[in-house]
C-alpha positions as CSV (number, residue, x, y, z in Angstrom):
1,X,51.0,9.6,-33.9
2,X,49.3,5.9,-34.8
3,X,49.6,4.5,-37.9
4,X,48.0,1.1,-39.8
5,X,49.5,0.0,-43.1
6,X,48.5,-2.4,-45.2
7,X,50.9,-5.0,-48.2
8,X,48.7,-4.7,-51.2
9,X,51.3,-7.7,-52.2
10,X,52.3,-6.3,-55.4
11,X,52.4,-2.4,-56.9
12,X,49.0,-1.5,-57.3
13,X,47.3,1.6,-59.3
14,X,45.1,3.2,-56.2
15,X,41.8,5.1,-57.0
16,X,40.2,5.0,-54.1
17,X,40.5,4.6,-49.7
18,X,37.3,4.3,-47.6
19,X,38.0,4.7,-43.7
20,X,35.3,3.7,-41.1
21,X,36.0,5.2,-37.9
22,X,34.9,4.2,-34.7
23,X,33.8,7.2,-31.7
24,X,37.3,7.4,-30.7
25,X,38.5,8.7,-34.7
26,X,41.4,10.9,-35.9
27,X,40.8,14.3,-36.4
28,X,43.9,15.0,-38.4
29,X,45.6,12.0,-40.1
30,X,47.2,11.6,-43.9
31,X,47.1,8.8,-46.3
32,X,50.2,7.4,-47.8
33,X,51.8,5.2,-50.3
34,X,55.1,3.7,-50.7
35,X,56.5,1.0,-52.9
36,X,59.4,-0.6,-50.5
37,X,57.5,0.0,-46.7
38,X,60.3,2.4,-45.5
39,X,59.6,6.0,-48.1
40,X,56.0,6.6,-47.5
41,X,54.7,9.8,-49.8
42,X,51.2,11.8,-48.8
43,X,48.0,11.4,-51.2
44,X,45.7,12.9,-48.8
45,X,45.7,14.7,-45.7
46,X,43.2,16.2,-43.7
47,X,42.7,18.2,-40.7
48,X,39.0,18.7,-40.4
49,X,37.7,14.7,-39.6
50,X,34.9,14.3,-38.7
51,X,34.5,10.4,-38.0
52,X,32.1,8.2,-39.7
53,X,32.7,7.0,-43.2
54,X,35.5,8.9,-45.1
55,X,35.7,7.9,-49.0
56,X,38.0,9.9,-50.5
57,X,39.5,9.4,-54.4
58,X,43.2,9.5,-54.8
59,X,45.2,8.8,-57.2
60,X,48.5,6.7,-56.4
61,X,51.0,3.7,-57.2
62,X,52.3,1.7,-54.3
63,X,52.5,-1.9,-52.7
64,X,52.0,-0.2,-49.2
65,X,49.4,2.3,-48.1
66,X,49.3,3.8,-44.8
67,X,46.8,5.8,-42.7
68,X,49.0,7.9,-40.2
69,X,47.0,9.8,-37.4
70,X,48.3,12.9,-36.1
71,X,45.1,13.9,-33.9
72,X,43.1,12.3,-32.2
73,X,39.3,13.3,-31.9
74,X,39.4,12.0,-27.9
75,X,42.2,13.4,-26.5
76,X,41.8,10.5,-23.8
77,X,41.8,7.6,-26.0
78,X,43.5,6.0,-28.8
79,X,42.4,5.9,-32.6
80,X,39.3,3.2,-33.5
81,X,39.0,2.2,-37.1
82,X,36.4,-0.1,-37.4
83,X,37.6,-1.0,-41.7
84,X,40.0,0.1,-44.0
85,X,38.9,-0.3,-47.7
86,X,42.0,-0.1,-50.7
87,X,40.4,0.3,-53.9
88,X,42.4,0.3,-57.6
89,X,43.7,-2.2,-59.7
């Protein structure tokens, strides 16, 4: 498993995480949040990606957010995200 996470720099009300994946993309992976960096809870989770662009509503409080992947799409390479988008206020 890979993960990226990302400081919103302050606890943020989350409504929305757009994912644009590169060929080499996770197949399974999970979204989290967590307000200190070190608990990390799941908003979503998938097991059926499919690459491209993922938008996907959720509905969360947290400084942090994380995008774990658990499965890679190309067994032979690593995970590519071309842009990880952080909507909310």
């Amino acid at each position: 498993p890979q993960w990226i996470s990302v400081d919103l720099g302050a606890s943020r009300s989350l409504d929305r995480v757009r994912l644009t994946w590169e060929a080499a993309y996770a197949r399974a992976y999970q979204i989290q949040v967590s307000s200190d960096n070190v608990t990390w809870s799941p908003v979503h989770t998938t097991t059926t990606g499919d690459g491209g662009v993922d938008d996907i509503a959720i509905s969360a409080t947290g400084r942090y957010l994380r995008v774990q992947g658990t499965q890679r799409a190309l067994p032979a390479y690593g995970y590519s995200l071309w842009e990880l988008e952080v909507h909310g206020s």
